[in-house]
C-alpha positions as CSV (number, residue, x, y, z in Angstrom):
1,X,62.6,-35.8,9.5
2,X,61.4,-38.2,6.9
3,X,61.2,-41.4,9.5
4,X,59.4,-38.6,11.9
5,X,56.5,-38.0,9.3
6,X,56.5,-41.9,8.3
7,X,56.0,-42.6,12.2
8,X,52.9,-40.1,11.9
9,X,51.4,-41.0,9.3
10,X,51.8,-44.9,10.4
11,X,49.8,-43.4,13.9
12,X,47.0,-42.0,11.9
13,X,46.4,-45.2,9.9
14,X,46.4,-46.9,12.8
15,X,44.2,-45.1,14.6
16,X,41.8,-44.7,11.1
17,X,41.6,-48.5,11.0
18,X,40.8,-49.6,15.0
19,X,37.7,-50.2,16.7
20,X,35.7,-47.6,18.4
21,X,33.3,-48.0,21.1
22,X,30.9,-45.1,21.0
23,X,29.0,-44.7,24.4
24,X,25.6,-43.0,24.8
25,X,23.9,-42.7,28.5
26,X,20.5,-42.5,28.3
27,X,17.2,-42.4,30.3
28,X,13.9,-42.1,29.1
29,X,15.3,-40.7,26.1
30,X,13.0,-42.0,23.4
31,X,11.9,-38.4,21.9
32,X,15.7,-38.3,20.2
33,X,17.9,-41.6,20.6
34,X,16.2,-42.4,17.3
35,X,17.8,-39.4,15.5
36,X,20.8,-39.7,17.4
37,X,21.8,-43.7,16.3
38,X,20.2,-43.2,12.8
39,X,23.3,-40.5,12.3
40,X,25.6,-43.2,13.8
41,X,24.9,-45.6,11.3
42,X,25.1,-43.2,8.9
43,X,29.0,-42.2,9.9
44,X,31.8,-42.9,7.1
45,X,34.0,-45.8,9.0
46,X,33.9,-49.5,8.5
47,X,30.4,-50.6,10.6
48,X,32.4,-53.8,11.6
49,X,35.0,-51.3,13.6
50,X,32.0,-49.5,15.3
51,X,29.6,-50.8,18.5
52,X,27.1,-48.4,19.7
53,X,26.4,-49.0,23.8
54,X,23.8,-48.1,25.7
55,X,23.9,-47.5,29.2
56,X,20.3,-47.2,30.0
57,X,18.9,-45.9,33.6
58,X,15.9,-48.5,33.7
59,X,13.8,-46.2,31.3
60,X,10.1,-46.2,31.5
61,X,9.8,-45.6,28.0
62,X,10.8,-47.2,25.1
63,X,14.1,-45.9,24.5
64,X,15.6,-49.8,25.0
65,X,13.5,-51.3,21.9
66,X,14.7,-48.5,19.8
67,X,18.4,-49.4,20.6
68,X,17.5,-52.6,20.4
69,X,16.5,-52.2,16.7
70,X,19.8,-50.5,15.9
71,X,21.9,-53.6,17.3
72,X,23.8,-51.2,20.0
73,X,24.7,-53.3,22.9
74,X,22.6,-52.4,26.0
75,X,23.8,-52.3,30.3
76,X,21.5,-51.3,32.7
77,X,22.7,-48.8,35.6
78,X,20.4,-48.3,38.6
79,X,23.0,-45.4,40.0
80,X,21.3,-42.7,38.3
81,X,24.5,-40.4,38.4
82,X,25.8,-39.8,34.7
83,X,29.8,-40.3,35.8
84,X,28.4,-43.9,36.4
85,X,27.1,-44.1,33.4
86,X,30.5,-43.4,31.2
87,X,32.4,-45.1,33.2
88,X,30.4,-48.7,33.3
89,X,30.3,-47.9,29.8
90,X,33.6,-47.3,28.7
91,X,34.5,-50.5,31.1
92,X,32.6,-52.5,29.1
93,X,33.8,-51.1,25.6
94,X,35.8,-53.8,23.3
95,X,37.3,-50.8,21.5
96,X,40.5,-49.1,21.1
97,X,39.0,-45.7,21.3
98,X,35.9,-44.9,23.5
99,X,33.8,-42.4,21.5
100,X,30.9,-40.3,23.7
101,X,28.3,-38.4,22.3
102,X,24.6,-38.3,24.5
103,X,21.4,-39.4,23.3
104,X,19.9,-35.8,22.1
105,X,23.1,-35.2,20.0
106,X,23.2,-36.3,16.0
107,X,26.9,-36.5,14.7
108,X,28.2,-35.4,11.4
109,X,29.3,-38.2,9.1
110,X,32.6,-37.4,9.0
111,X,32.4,-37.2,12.7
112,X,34.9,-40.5,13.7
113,X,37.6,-39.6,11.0
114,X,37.6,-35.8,12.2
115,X,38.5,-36.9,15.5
116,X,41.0,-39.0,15.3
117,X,43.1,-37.2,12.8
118,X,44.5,-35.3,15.7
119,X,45.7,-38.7,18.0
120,X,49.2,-39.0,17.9
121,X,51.3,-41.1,21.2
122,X,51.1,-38.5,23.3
123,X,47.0,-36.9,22.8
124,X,44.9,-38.8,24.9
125,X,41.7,-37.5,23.8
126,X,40.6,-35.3,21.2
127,X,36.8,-33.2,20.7
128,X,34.6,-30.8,19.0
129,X,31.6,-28.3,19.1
130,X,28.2,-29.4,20.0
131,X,25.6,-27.0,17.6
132,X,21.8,-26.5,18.4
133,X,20.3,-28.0,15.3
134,X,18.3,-25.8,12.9
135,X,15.3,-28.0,13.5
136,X,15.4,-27.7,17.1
137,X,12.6,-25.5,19.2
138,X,13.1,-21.7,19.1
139,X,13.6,-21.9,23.0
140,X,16.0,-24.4,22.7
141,X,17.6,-22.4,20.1
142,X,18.0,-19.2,22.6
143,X,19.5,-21.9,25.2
144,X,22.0,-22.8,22.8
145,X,23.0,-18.8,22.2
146,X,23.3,-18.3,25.9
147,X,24.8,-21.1,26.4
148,X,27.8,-19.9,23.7
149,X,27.8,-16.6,25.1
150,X,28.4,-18.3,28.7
151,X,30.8,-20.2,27.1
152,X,33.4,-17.4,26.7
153,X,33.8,-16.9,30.2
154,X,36.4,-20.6,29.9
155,X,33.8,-23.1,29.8
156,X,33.7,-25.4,27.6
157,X,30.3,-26.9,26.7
158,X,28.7,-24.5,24.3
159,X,31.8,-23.3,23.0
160,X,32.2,-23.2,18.8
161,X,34.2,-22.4,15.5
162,X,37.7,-21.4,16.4
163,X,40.6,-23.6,14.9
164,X,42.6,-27.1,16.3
165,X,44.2,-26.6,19.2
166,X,45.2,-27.6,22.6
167,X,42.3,-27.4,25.3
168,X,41.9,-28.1,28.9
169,X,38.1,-29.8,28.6
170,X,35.9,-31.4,25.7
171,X,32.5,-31.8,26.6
172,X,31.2,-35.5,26.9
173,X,28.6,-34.8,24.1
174,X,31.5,-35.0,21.8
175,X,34.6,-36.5,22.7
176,X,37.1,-39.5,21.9
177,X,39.1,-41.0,24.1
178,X,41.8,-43.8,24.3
179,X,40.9,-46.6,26.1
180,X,43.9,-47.3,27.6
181,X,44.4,-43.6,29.3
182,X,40.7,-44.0,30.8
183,X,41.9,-46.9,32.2
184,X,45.2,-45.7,33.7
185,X,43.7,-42.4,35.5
186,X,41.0,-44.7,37.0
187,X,38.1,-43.8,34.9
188,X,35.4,-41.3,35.6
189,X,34.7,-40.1,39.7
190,X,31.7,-41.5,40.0
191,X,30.5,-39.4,43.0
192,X,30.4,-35.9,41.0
193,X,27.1,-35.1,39.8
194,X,28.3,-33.2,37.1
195,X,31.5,-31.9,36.2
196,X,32.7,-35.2,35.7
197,X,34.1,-35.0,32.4
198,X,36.4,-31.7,33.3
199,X,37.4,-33.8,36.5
200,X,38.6,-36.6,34.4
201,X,40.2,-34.6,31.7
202,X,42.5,-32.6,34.7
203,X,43.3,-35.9,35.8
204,X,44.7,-36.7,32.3
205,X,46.6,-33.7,31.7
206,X,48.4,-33.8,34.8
207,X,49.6,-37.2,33.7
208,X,51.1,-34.9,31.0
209,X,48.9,-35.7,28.0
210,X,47.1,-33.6,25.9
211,X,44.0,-33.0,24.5
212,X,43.2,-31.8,21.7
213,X,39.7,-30.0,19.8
214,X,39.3,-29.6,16.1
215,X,36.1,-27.2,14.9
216,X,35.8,-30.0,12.0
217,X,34.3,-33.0,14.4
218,X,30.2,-31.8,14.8
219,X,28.0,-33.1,16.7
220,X,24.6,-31.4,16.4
221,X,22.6,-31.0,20.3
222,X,19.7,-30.3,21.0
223,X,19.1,-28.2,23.7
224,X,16.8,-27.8,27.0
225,X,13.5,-27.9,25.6
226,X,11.7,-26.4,29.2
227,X,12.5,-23.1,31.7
228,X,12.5,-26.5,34.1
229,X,15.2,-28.8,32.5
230,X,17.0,-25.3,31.6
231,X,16.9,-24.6,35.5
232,X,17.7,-27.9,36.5
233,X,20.6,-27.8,34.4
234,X,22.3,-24.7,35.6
235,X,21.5,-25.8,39.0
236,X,23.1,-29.4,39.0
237,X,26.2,-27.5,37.0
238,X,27.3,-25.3,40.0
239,X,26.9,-27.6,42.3
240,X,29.0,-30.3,40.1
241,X,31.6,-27.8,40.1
242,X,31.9,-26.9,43.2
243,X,32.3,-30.5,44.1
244,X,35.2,-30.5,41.9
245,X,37.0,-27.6,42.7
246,X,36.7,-29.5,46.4
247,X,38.8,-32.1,44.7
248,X,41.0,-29.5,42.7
249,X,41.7,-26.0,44.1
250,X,42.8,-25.1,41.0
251,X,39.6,-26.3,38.7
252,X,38.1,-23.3,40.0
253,X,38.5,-20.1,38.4
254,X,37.0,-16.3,39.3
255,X,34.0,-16.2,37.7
256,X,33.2,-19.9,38.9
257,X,32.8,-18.1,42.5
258,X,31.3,-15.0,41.2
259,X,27.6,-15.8,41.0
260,X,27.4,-17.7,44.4
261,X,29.1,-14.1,46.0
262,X,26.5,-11.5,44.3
263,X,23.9,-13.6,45.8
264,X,25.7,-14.2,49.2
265,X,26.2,-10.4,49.2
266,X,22.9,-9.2,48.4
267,X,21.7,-11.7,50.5
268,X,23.6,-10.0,53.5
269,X,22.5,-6.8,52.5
270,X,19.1,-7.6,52.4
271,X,18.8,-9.0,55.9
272,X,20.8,-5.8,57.2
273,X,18.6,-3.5,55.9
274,X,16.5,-3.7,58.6
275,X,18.9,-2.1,60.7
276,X,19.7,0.5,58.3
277,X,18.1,1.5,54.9
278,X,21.5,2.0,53.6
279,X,21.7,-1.9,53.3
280,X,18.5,-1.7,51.2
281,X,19.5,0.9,48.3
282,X,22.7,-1.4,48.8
283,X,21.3,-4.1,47.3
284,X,19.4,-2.5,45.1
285,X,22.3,-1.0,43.2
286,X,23.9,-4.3,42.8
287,X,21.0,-5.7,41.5
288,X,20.2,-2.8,39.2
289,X,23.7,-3.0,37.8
290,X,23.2,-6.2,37.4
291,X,20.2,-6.1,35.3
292,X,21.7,-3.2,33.3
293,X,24.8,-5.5,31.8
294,X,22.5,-8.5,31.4
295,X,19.8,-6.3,29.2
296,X,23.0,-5.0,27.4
297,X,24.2,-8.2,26.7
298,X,20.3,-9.6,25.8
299,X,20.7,-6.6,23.0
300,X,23.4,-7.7,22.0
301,X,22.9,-11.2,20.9
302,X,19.6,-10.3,19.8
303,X,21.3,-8.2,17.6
304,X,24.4,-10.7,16.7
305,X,21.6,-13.7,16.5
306,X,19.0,-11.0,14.4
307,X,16.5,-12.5,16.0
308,X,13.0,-10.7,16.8
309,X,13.0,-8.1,19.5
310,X,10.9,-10.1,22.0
311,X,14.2,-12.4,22.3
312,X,15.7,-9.7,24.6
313,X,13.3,-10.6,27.3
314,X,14.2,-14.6,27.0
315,X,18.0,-13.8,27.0
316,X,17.3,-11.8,29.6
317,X,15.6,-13.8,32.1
318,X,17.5,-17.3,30.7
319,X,20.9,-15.6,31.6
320,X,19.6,-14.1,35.4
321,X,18.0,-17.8,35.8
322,X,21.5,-19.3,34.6
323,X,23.5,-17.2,37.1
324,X,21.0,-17.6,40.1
325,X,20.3,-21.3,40.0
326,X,24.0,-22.3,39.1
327,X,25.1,-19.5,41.8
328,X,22.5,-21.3,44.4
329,X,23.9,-24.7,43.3
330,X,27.2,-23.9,43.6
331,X,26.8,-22.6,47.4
332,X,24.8,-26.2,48.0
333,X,28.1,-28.3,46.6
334,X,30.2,-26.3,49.3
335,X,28.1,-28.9,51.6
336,X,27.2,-31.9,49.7
């Protein structure tokens, strides 16, 4: 027992004095890179065990001086895909332990040391939460509640609190990884559009590591500032997963295929109505139980959140638009 513990706390200090590479993948992202590296510098490890990189998308604006003038070390992508990103990232990384946050995130201080108390030989990667900041938009703010209350479906990326466990997925907004695993499971699939991350971590596991999250390692993101970007988002989500589950049967769960089926089904219903108006108050009971459970659940976090009562109609229409464009996308990766 006694040369057990010694052997741990022997891993920890190793792992408390090696280098990290942390890797940020950005594109035009000048409105918060600066907030973003200004908390990195600020983090409570020794500055000569850290190296910021950027993996810039040829931005048009002037996200590159600004990393510039925080000494990160800068590679140019012309891929556009996000899985490209990481990986040429990670690739090009001189540390132990590859560290991935995004350019609209800010990270606790403590945020390094959180995360790598929980590597021992056999935890290949370790995360936490990702919190909508107090100072962010009110919008952005109800994106980030939705986002949570999504979350408890099994997803992962707006998931919070809890306690240290074992988890299938840590979102790539917050995340440490060993270099050497990356390497061994062949680094991220750069074809997936989204999705990416998940992909990568089932890849891990079923090599038979684990991966840990601990509620103590924040990062702080800001959310989808527009209905567009918010859209865009959901959309480019279902059809990342679906592309997945292509790859993985099993990385696809019930309510992965439910959205893309309600619309499939009221779709259907629609175009037989005009053989029969049966088809028509079809669909329009789906749809109106539909609506009913997603004002409930609007009430419901307007209540939990006690924000003002014309929040109801933004959690409203932000949860149909989640379910409809990430359905629609979903149904387009089936093909792509």
């Amino acid at each position: 027992m006694m040369l057990f513990k010694k052997w741990v706390n022997e891993e920890v200090a190793f792992t408390l004095t090696s280098m990290v590479s942390i890797v940020i993948p950005t594109k035009n992202s000048s409105s918060t890179l600066e907030k973003c590296l200004s908390s990195i510098k600020n983090i409570d490890y020794s500055k000569d065990k850290i190296e910021v990189i950027i993996v810039d998308g040829y931005s048009t604006d002037n996200t590159v001086e600004i990393a510039k003038r925080y000494g990160c070390k800068i590679i140019f992508e012309d891929k556009q895909v996000i899985s490209y990103a990481r990986d040429i990232g990670f690739r090009h990384a001189k540390g132990d332990f590859i560290a991935f946050t995004d350019a609209d995130c800010v990270v606790d201080k403590k945020w390094i040391k959180e995360l790598m108390k929980h590597f021992n030989e056999n935890v290949a990667a370790v995360g936490g939460p990702n919190i909508t900041p107090e100072d962010d938009t009110e919008f952005a703010k109800r994106v980030g509640i939705v986002l949570s209350f999504l979350s408890k479906a099994g997803a992962r990326y707006g998931l919070i609190g809890g306690e240290v466990r074992e988890v299938h997925h840590n979102p790539t907004c917050n995340v440490m990884y060993r270099k050497r695993v990356l390497e061994e499971v062949g680094g991220f699939n750069c074809k997936l559009i989204t999705v990416d991350d998940e992909e990568l971590d089932y890849r891990i596991r079923k090599k038979g590591y684990k991966i840990m999250y601990t509620p103590y390692a924040i990062v702080y993101h800001y959310r989808k500032p527009t209905w567009k970007k918010f859209i865009k988002m959901a959309y480019t989500y279902g059809l990342g997963r679906m592309q997945a589950i292509k790859l993985h049967k099993d990385m696809g769960r019930w309510f992965h295929f439910l959205p893309s089926l309600v619309i499939l089904i009221i779709s259907v219903l629609l175009l037989l109505s005009f053989i029969n108006n049966i088809f028509l108050w079809s669909a329009i009971a789906m749809l109106s139980v539909g609506s009913i459970i997603t004002f409930i659940s609007s009430v419901y976090l307007c209540v939990k959140y006690n924000k003002k009562k014309d929040s109801v109609i933004t959690f409203f229409l932000l949860i149909i638009a989640w379910v409809l464009f990430w359905g629609i996308g979903f149904i387009r990766g089936a093909f792509k």
